[in-house]
Backbone bond lengths (Angstrom), bond angles and torsions (degrees), N, CA, C in turn:
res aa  C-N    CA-C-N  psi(-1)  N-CA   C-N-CA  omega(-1)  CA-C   N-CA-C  phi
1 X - - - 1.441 - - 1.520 109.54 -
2 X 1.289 108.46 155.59 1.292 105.98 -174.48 1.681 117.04 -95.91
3 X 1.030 145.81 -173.88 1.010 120.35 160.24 1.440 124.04 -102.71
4 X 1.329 120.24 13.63 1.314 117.41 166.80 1.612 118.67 -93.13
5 X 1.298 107.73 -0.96 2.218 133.69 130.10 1.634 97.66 -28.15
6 X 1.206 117.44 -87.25 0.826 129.65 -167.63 1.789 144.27 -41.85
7 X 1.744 85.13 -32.19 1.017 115.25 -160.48 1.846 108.63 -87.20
8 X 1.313 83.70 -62.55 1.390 99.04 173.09 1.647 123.43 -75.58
9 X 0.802 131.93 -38.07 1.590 132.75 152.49 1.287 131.66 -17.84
10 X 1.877 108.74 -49.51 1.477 106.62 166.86 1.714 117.68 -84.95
11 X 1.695 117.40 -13.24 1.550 111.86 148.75 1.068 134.33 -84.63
12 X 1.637 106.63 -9.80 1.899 95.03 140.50 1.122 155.75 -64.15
13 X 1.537 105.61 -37.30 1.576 143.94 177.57 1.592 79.05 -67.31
14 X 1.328 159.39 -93.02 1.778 169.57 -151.48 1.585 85.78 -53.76
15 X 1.199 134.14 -60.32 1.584 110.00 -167.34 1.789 100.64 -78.26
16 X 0.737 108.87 -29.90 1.663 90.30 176.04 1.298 125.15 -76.90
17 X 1.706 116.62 -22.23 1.605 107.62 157.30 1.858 115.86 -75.28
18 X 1.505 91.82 -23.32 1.609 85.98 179.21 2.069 120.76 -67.39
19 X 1.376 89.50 -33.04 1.446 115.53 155.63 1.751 107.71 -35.24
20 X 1.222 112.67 -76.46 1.668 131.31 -142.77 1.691 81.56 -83.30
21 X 1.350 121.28 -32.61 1.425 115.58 -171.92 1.702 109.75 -73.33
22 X 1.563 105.00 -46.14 1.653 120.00 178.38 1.711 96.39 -44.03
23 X 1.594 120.29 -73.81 1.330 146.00 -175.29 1.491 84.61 -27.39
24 X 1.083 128.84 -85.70 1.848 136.38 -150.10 1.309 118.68 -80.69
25 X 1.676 96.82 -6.97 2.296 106.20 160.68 1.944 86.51 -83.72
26 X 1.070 110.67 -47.46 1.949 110.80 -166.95 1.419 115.53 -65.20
27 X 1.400 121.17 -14.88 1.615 125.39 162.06 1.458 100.67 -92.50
28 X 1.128 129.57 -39.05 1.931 113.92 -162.61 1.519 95.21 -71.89
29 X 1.584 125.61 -28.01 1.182 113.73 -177.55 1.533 112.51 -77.48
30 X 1.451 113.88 -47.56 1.201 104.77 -173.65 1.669 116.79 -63.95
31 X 1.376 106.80 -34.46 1.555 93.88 -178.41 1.580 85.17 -78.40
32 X 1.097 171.73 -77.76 1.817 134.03 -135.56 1.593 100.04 -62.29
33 X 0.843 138.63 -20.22 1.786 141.72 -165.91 1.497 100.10 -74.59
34 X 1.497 101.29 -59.86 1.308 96.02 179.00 1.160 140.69 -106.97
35 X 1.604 110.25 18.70 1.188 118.14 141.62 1.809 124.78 -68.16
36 X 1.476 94.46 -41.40 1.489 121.22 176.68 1.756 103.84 -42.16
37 X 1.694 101.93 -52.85 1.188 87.04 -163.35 1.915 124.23 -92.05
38 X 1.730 84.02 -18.31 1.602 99.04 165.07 1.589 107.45 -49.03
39 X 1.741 124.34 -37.38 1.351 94.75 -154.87 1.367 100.28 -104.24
40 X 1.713 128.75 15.60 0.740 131.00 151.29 1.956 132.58 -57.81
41 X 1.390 86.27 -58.31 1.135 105.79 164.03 1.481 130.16 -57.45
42 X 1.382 117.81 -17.24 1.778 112.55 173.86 1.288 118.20 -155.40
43 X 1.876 110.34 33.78 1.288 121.95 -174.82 2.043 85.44 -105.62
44 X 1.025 95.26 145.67 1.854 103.63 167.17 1.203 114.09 -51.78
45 X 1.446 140.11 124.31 1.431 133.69 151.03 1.857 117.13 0.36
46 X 1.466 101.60 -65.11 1.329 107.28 -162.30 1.763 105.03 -65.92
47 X 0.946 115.95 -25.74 1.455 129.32 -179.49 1.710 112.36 -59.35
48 X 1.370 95.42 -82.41 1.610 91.61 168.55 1.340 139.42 -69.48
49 X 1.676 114.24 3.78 1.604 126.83 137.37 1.379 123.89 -40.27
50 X 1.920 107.98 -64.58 1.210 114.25 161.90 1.205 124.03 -34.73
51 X 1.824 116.29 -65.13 1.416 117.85 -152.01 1.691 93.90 -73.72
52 X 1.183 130.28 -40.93 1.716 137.71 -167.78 0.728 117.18 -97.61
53 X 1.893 131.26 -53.14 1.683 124.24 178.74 1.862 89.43 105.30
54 X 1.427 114.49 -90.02 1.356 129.23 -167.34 1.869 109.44 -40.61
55 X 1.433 135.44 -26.22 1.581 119.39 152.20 1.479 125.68 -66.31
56 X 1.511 106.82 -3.57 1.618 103.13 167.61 1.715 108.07 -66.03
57 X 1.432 124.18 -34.21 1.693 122.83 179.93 1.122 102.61 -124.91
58 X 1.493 121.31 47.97 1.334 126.83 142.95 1.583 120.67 -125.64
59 X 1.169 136.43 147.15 1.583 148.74 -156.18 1.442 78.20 -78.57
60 X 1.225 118.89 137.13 1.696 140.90 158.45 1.335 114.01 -43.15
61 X 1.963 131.81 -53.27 1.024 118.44 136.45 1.377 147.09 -21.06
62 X 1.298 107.74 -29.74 1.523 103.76 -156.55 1.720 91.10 -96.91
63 X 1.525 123.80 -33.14 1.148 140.68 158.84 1.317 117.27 -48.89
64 X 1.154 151.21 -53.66 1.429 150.90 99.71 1.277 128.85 48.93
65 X 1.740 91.03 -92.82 1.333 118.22 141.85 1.284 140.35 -13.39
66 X 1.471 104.25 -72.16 1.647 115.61 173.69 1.042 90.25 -77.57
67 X 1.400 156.27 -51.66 1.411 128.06 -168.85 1.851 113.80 -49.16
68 X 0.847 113.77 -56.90 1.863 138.64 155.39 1.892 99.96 -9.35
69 X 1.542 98.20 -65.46 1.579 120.91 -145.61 1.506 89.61 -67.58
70 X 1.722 118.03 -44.11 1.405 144.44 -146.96 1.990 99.16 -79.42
71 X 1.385 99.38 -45.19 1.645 97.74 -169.82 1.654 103.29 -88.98
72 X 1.611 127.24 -23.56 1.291 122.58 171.65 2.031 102.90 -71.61
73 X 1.287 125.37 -38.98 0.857 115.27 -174.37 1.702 121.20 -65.34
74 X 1.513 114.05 -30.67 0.890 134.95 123.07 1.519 134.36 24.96
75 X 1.497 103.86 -98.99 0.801 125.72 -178.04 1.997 108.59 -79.40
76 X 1.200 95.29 -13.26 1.876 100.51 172.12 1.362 100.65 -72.57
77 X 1.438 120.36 -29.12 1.058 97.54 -176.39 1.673 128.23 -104.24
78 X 0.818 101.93 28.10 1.895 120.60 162.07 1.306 111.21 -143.77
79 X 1.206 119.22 41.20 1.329 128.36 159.06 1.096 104.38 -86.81
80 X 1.413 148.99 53.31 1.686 131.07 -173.36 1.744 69.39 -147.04
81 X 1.032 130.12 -18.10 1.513 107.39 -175.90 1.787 111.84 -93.66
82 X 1.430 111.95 5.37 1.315 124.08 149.10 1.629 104.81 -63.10
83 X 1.273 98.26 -78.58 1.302 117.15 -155.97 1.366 136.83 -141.13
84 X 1.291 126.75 71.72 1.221 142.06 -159.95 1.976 113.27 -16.33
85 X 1.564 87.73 -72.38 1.955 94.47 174.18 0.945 105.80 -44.26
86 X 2.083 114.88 -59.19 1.574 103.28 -156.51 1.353 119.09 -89.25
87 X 1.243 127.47 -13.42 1.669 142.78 150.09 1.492 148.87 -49.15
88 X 1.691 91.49 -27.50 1.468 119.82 159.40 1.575 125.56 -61.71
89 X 1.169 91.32 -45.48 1.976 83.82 179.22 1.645 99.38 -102.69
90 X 1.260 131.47 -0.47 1.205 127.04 148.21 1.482 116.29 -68.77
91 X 0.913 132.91 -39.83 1.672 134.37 168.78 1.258 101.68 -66.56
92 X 1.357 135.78 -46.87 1.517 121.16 -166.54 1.705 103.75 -72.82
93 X 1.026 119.92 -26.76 1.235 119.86 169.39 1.250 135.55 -61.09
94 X 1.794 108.34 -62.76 1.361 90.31 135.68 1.217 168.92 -75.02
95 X 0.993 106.46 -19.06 1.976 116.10 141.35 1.637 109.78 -24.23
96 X 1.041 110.74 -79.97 1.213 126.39 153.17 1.531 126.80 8.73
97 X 1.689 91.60 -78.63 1.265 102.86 -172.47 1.916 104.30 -77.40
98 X 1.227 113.49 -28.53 1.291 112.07 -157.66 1.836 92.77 -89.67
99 X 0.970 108.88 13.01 1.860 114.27 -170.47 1.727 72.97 -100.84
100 X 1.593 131.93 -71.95 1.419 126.75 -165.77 1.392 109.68 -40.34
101 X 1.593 125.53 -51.86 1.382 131.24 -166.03 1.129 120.98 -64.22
102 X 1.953 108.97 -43.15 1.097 113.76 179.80 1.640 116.77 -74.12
103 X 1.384 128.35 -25.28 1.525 142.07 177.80 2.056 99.31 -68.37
104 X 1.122 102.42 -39.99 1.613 100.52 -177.87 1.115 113.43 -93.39
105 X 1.425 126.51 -7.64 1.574 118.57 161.55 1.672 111.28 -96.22
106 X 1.346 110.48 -8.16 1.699 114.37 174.33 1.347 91.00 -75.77
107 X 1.473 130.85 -47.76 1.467 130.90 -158.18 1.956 104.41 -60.80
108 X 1.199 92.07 -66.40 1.860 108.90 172.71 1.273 120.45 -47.27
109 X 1.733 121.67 -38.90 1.406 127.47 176.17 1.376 94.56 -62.69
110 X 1.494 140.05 -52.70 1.390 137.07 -163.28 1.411 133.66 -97.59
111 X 1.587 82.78 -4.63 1.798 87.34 162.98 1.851 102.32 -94.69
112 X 1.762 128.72 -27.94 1.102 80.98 163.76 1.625 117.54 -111.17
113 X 1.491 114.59 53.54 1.347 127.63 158.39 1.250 103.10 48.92
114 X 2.134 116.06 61.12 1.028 139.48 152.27 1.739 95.48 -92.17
115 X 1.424 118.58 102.02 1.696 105.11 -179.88 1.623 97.16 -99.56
116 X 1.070 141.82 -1.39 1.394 122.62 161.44 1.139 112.50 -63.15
117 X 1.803 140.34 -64.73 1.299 146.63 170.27 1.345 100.75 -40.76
118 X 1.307 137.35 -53.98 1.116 134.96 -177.01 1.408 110.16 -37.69
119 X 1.164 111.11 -77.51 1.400 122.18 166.42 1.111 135.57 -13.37
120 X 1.622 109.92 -45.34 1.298 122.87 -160.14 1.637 97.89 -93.56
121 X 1.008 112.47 -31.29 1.867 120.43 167.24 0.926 96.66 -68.21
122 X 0.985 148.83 -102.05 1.892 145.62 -176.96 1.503 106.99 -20.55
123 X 0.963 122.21 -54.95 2.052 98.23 158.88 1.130 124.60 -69.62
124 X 1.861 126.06 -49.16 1.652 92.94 154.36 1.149 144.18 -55.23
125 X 1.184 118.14 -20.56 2.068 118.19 170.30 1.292 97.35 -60.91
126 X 1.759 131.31 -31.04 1.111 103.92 -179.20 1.555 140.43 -112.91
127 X 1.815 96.26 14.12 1.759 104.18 129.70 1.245 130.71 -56.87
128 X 1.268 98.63 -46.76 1.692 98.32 -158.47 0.994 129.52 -106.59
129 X 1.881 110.81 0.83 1.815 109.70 135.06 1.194 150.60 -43.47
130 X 1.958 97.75 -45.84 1.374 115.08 169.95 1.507 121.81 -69.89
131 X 1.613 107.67 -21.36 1.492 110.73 175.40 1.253 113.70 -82.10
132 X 1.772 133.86 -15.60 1.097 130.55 136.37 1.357 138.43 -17.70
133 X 1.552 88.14 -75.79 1.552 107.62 -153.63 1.458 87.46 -81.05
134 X 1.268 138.49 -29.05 1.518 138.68 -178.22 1.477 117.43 -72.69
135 X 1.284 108.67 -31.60 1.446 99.93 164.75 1.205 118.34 -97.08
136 X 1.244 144.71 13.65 1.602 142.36 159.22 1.375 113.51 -34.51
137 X 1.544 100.10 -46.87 1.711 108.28 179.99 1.655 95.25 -114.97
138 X 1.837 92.48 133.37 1.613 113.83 165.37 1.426 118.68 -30.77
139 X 1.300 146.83 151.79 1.325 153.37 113.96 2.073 103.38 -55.19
């Protein structure tokens, strides 16, 4: 054997858990997203007042909306199990986008010093940074 056997084997064995690790940050996000945005979309006004507070001074549309924004983004991000080429810069995108949403709803949860929501953005930013920066380069 040679020793470049050697060499490369244990940075294969590391990209394929980094692989299986990327894969299982890209489902925990998508299922909260699109649960997130399903229950946006067909929970009553008065309901997700309760559970959030923040659709009491937002237009019902616009709530809607982000539910809308939340399950397409979603779905960008397990689009690579379509199709690697054409799924890839669809995932980085949404990654992407859901890195903006989630940073501006951490910002809003803590200016008005909702720290549970807060929270919960500050652990998704920190799925879905690493699924960023991890898929820049192919598996």
């Amino acid at each position: 054997m040679t020793t470049s056997t050697f060499t490369t084997a244990p940075s294969r064995s590391r990209a394929a858990y980094a692989n299986i690790a990327l894969w299982t940050l890209q489902g925990w996000i998508a299922m909260f997203f699109i649960a997130a945005g399903y229950a946006k979309l067909t929970e009553p006004m008065t309901n997700l007042i309760n559970l959030m507070g923040w659709p009491a001074v937002a237009p019902e549309n616009m709530v809607r909306g982000l539910g809308v924004v939340e399950i397409v983004l979603a779905i960008g991000v397990l689009s690579p199990l379509i199709s690697w080429r054409i799924g890839r810069p669809l995932l980085m995108t949404a990654a992407t986008g859901l890195i903006v949403l989630e940073s501006t709803m951490l910002v809003i949860h803590a200016l008005s010093q909702d720290v549970g929501l807060a929270a919960v953005n500050a652990i998704l930013l920190a799925f879905t940074v690493p699924v960023l920066l991890g898929r820049r380069k192919a598996f």
